[in-house]
C-alpha positions in Angstrom: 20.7 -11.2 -37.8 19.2 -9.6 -35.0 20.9 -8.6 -31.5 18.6 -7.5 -29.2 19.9 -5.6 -26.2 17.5 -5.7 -22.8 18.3 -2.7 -20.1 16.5 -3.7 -16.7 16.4 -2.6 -13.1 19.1 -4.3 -11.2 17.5 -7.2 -9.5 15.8 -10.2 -11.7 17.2 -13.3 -11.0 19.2 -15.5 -13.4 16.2 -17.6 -14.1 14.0 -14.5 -14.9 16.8 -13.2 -17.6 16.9 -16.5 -19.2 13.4 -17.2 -19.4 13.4 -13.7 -20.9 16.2 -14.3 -23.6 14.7 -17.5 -24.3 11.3 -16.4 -25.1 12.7 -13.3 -26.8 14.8 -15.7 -29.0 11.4 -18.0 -29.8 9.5 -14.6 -30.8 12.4 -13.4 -32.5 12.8 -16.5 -34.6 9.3 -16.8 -35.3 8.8 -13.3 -36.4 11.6 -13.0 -38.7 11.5 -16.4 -39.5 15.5 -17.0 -38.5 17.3 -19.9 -36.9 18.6 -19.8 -33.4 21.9 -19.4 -34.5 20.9 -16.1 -36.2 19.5 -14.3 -32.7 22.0 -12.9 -30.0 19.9 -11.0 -26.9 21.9 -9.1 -24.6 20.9 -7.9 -20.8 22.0 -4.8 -19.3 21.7 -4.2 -15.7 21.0 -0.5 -14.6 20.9 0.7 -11.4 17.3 2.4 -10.1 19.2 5.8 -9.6 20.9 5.4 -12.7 17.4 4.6 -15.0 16.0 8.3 -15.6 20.2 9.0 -17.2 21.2 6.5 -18.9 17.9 4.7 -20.0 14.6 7.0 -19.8 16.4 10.5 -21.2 19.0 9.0 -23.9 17.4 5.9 -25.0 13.5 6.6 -24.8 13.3 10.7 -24.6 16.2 11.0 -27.1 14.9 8.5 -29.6 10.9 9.0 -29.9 11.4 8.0 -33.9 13.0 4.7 -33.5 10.4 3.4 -30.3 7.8 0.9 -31.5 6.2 0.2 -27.6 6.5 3.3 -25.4 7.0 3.1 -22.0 3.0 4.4 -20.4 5.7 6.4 -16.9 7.2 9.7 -17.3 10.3 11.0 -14.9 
């Protein structure tokens, strides 16, 4: 039962996050091979100043092992 949880500049609309969610459920389901009800996505809304803390240094510098898709920008 995957959650997937999406951190993004501050900014998309709401149409943009659900066309996101919706195609990451579609991918997720046809991946794993899951049911909807089995997928839960999650958006998190960082602020630009707030990126290279809380995202780039603790979640992508911090965690090389567990990244599948690396970011190709460096701060």
């Amino acid at each position: 039962m995957p959650h997937i949880i999406v951190k993004i500049i501050i900014g998309k609309s709401e149409q943009q996050k659900i066309r996101l969610v919706e195609a990451i459920t579609k991918d997720v389901m046809d991946v794993f091979n899951y049911g909807e009800e089995s997928v839960s996505v999650a958006i998190e809304e960082i602020k630009p100043e707030d990126w290279p803390e809380k995202v780039y240094r603790s979640d992508i510098m911090d965690n090389q092992k567990k990244l599948y898709k690396k970011p190709g920008y460096k701060l």
